[in-house]
C-alpha positions as a Python dict, from the first residue, in 0.01 Angstrom:
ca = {
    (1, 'X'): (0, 0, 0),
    (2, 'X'): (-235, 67, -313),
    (3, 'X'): (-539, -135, -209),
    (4, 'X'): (-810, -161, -443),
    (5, 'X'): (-1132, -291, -290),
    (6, 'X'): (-1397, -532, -503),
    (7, 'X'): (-1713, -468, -350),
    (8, 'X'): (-2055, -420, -432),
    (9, 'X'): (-2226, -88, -554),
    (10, 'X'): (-2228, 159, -254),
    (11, 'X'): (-2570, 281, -351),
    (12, 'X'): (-2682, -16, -180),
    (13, 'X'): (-2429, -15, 89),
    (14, 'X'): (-2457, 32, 510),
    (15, 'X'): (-2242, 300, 693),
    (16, 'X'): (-2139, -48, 924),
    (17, 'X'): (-2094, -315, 697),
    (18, 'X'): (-1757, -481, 755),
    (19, 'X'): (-1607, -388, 411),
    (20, 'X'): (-1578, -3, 538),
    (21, 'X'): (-1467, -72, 856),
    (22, 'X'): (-1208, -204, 700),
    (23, 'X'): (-1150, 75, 420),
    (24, 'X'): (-1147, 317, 714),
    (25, 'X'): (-891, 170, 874),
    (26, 'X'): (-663, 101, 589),
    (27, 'X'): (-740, 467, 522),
    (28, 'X'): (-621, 542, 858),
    (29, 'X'): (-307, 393, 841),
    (30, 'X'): (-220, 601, 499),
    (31, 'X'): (-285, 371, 270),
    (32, 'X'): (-437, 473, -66),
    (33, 'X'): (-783, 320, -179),
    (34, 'X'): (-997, 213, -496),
    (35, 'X'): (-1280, 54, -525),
    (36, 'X'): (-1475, -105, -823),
    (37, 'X'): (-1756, -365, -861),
    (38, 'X'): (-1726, -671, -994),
    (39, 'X'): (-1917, -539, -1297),
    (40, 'X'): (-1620, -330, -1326),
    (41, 'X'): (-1352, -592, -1392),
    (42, 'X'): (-1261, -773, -1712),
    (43, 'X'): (-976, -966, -1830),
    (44, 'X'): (-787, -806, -2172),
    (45, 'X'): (-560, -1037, -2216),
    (46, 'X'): (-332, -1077, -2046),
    (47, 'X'): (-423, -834, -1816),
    (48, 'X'): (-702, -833, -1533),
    (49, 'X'): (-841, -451, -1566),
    (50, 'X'): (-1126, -229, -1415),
    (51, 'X'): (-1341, 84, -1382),
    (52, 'X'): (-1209, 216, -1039),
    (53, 'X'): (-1247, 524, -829),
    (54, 'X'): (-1009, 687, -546),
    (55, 'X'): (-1211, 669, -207),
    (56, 'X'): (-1130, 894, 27),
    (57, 'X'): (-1313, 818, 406),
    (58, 'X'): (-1417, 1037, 656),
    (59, 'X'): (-1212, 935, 1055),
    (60, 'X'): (-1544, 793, 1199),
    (61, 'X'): (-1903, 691, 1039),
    (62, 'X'): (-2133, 947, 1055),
    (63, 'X'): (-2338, 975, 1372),
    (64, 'X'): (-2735, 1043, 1218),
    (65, 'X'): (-3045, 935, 1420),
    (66, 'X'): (-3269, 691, 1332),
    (67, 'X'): (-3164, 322, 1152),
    (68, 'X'): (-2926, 315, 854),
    (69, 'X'): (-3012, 372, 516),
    (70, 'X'): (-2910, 194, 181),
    (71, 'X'): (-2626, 458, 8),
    (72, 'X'): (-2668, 725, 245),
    (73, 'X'): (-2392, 830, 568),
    (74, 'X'): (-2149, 659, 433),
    (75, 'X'): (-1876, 844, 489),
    (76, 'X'): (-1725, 820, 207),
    (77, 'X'): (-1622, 1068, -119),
    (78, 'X'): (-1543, 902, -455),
    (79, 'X'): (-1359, 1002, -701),
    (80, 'X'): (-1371, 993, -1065),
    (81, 'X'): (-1358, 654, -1248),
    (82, 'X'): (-1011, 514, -1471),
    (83, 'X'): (-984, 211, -1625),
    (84, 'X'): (-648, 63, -1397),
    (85, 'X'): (-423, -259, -1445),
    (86, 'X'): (-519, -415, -1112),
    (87, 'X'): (-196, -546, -1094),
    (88, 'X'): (-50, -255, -1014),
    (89, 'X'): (-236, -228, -723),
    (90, 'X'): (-21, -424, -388),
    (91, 'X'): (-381, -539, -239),
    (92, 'X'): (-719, -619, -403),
    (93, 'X'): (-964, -653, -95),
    (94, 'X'): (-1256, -894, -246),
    (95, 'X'): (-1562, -817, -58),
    (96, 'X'): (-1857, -882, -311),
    (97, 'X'): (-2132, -1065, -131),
    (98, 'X'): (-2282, -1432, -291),
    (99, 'X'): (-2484, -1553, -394),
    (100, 'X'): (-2118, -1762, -538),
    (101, 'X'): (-2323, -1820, -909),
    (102, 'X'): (-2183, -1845, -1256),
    (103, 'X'): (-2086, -1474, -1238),
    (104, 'X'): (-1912, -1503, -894),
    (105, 'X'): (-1715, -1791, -1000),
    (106, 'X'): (-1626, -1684, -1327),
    (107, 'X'): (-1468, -1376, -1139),
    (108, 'X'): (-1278, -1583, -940),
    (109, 'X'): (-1086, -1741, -1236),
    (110, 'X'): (-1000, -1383, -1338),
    (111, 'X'): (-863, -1282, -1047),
    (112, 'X'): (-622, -1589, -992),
    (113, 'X'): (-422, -1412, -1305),
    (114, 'X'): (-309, -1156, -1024),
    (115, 'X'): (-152, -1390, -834),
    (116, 'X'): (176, -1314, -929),
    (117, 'X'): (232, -971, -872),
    (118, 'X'): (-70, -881, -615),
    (119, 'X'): (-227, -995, -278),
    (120, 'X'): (-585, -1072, -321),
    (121, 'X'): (-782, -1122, 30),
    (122, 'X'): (-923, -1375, 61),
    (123, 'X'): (-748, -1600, -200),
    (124, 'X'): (-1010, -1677, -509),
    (125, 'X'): (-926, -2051, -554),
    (126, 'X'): (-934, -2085, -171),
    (127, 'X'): (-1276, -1887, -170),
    (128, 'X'): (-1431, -2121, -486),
    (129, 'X'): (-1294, -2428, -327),
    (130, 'X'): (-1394, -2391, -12),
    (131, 'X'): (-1713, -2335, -77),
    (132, 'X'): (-1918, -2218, 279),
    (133, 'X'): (-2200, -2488, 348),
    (134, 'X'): (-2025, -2741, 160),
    (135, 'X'): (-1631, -2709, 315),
    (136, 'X'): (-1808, -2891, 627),
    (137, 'X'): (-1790, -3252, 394),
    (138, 'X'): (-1434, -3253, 445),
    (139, 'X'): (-1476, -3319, 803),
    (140, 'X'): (-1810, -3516, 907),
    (141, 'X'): (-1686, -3550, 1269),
    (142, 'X'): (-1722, -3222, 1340),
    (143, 'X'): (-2061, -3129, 1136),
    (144, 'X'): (-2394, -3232, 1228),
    (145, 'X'): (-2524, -3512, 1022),
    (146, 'X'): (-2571, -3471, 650),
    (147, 'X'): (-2708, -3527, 324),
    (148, 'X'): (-2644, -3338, 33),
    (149, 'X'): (-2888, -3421, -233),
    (150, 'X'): (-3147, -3314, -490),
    (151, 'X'): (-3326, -3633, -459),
    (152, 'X'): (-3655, -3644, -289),
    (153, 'X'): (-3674, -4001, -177),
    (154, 'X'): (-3337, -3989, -39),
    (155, 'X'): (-3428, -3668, 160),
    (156, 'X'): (-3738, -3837, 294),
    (157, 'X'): (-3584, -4134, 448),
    (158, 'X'): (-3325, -3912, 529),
    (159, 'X'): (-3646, -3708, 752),
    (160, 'X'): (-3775, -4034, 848),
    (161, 'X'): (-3429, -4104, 1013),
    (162, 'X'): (-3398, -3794, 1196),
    (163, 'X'): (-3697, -3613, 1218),
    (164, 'X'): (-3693, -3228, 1290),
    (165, 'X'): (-3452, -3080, 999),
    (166, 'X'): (-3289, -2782, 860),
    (167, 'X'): (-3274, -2787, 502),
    (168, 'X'): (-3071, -2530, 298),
    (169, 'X'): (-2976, -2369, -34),
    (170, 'X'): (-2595, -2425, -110),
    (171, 'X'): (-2462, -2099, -236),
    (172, 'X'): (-2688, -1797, -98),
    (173, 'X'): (-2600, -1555, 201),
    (174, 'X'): (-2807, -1409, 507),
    (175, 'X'): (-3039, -1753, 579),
    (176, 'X'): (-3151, -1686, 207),
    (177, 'X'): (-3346, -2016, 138),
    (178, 'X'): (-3319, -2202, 500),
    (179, 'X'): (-3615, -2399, 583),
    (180, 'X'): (-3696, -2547, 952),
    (181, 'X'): (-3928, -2811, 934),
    (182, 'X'): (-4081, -3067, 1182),
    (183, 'X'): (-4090, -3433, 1147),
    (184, 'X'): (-4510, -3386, 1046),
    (185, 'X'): (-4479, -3054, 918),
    (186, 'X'): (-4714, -2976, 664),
    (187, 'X'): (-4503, -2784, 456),
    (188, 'X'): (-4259, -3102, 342),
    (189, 'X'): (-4425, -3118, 9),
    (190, 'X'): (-4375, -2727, -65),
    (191, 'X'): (-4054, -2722, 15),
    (192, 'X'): (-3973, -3033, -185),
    (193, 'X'): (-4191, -2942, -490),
    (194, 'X'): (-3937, -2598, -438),
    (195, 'X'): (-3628, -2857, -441),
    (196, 'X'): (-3743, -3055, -740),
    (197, 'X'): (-3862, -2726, -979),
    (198, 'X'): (-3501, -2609, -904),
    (199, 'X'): (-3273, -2918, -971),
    (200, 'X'): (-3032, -2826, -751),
    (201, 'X'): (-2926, -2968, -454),
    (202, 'X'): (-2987, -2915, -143),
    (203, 'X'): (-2839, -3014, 240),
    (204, 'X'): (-3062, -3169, 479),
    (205, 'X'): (-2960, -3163, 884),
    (206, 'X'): (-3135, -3265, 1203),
    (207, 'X'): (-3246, -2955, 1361),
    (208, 'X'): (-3007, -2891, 1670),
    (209, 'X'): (-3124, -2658, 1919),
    (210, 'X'): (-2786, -2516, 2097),
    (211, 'X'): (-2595, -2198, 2091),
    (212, 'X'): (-2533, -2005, 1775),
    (213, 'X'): (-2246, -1833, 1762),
    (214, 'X'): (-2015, -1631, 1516),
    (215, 'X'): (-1603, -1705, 1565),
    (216, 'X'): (-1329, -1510, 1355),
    (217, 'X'): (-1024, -1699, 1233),
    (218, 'X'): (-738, -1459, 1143),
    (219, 'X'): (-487, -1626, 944),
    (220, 'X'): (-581, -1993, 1086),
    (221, 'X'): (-605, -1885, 1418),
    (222, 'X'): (-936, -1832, 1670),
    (223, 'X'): (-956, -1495, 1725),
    (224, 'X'): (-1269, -1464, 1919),
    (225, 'X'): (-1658, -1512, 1878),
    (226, 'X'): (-1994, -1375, 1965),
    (227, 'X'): (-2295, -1545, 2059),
    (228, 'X'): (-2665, -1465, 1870),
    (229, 'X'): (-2943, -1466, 2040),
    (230, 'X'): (-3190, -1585, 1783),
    (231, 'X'): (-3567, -1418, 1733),
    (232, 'X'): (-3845, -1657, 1875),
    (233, 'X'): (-3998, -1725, 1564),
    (234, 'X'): (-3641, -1764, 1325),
    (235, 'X'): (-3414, -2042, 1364),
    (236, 'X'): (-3151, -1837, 1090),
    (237, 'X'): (-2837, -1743, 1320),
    (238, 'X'): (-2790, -1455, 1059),
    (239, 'X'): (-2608, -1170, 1235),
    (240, 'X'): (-2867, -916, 1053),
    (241, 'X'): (-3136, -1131, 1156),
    (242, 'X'): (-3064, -1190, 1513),
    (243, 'X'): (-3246, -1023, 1795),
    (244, 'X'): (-2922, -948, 2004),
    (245, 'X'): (-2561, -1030, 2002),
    (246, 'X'): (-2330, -1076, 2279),
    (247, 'X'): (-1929, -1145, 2355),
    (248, 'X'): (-1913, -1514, 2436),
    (249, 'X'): (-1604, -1768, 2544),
    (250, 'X'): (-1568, -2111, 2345),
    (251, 'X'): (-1583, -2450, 2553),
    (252, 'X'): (-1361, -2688, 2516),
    (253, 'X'): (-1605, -2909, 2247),
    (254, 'X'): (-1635, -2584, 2076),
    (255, 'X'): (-1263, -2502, 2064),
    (256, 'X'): (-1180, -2923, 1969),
    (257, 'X'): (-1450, -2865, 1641),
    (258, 'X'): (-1355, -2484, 1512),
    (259, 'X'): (-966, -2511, 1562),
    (260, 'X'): (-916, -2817, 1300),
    (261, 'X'): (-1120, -2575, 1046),
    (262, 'X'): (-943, -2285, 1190),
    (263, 'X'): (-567, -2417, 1081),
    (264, 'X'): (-715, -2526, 796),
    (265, 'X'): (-912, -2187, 615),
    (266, 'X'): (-514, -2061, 720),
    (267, 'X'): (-341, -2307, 502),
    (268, 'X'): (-578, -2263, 233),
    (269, 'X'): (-471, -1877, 208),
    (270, 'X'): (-759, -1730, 390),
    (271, 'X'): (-635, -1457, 576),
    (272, 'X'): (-1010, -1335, 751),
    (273, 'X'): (-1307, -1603, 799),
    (274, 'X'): (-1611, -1654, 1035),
    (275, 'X'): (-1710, -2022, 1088),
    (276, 'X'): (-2056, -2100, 1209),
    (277, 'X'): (-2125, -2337, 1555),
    (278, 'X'): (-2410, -2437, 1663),
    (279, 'X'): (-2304, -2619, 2012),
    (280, 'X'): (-2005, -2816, 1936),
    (281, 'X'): (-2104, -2858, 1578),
    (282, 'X'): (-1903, -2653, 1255),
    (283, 'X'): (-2234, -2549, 1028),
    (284, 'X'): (-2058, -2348, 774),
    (285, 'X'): (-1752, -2123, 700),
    (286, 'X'): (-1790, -1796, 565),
    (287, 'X'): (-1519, -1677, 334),
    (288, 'X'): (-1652, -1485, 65),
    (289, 'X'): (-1731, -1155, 206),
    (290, 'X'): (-1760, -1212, 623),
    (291, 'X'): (-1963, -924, 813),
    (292, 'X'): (-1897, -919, 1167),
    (293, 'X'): (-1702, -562, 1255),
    (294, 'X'): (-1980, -363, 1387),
    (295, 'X'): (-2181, -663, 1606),
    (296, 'X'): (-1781, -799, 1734),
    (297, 'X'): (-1679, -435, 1839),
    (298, 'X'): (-1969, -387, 1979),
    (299, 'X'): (-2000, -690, 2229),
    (300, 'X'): (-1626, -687, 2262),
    (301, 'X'): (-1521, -329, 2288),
    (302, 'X'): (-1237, -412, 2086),
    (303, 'X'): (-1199, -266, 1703),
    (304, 'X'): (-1159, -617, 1486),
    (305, 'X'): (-1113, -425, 1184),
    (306, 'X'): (-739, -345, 1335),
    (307, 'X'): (-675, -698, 1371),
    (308, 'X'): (-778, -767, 1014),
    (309, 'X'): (-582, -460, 900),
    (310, 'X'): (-247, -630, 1065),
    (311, 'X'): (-331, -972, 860),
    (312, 'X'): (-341, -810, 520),
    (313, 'X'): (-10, -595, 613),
    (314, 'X'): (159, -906, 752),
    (315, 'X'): (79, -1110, 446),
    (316, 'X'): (152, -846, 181),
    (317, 'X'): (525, -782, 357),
    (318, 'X'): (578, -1175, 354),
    (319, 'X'): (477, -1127, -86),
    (320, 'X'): (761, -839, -102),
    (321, 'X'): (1046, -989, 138),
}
């Protein structure tokens, strides 16, 4: 296949994020890639172009001491930049992180016009629709309590009703924006002077101290999950934020919640997803650009990425039957 990969700049990139786990493996398996940025891609009607350049990745990430840097070990050679028809290209691999704003969205619409001659992973009007935080209002039963609101009264009887809550930006990534507070915590007004200078809302959840944990869906189905075991003084079950991570089963609450959500992300066109559970609760879905290769291989001993790899190949052969 000719995969082109949407990702963001790698001068800011990790040697482990998920997105070149996966470029090394589809590397591995022959076949060719591209990458661009999604300041790269425009629409010239009626084609969706962009500024792209042939990667070429070493077998393995490169082994260096001390902690990862921004850019650097990356493993990767780049070549020189053409301006390409993306749909000419069999995959486009759409791994540009949130926050999902007027930009992210607009690029969304734009690459819908592919859908007629290209696979693009995951699927943009699944991705806008489903939205992360807010794809858990389709199914209350299996979400904590909720408001969604920008409305201060309504978020203080909404505290007065539950006490101890989360309360959290809509459309940012990595616990951007996620606020614990107490049922007397002196920080209420703050954080609701914060809510009411930005207009937009916000969702509001009782605080629910259980397990956090991290489960793939592969093309609707479970795949498997890791548990986070969260700092002592952050509540954010962030995989880059958490103090370890470790392999973990689901019980049978926790497989009754993520399997609805599971089928669903599936029949939506959303080949690779991580949903969030805290206990038996869903918290969120993560569909724009999931990172969970490097903490999953690691508790598992098993390389996700090849798992992933066999999604994208199984839905591109379905396209070209």
């Amino acid at each position: 296949m000719d995969v082109a990969i949407l990702m963001d700049p790698l001068a800011g990139a990790y040697p482990g994020e998920t997105t070149h786990y996966l470029g090394r493996e589809l590397a591995r398996r022959g076949h060719a890639i591209a990458y661009c940025t999604p300041a790269d891609v425009a629409y010239e009607a009626p084609a969706v172009t962009a500024t792209v350049r042939a990667l070429q990745y070493t077998p393995a990430i490169p082994e260096v001491a001390g902690p990862p840097e921004r850019g650097k070990h990356l493993g990767i050679t780049a070549g020189e930049p053409r301006i390409a028809d993306l749909a000419t290209f069999d995959v486009v691999l759409a791994r540009h992180d949130p926050p999902v704003d007027g930009t992210y969205l607009a690029l969304t619409y734009v690459l819908e016009r592919l859908a007629a001659t290209t696979l693009v992973v995951n699927d943009p009007r699944a991705v806008r629709d489903t939205a992360e935080k807010l794809s858990i209002l389709g199914s209350p039963e299996l979400a904590p309590p909720t408001l969604v609101t920008v409305d201060l009264e309504r978020l203080r009887a909404f505290r007065a009703q539950h006490g101890d809550l989360v309360i959290k930006q809509l459309f940012g990534k990595s616990g951007d924006g996620l606020f614990f507070l107490r049922a007397g915590d002196k920080n209420w007004n703050v954080v609701m002077e914060q809510v009411a200078a930005a207009r937009t809302p916000v969702m509001a959840q009782p605080y629910v101290d259980a397990p956090s944990k991290k489960v793939v869906v592969i093309e609707g189905e479970v795949h498997g999950a890791v548990e986070i075991e969260l700092e002592p003084d952050d509540i954010r079950g962030n995989l880059d934020r958490g103090k370890a991570v470790r392999a973990t089963t689901l019980s049978a609450a926790e497989r009754a919640a993520v399997g609805p959500v599971a089928r669903w992300l599936g029949e939506r066109g959303i080949v690779f997803a991580v949903v969030d559970l805290l206990g038996a609760y869903v918290i969120e879905t993560n569909v724009t650009s999931p990172g969970i290769c490097f903490y999953f291989n690691a508790a598992h001993g098993t390389p996700l990425e090849r798992a992933i790899v066999d999604a994208i190949e199984a839905a591109h052969a379905r396209r070209t039957r």
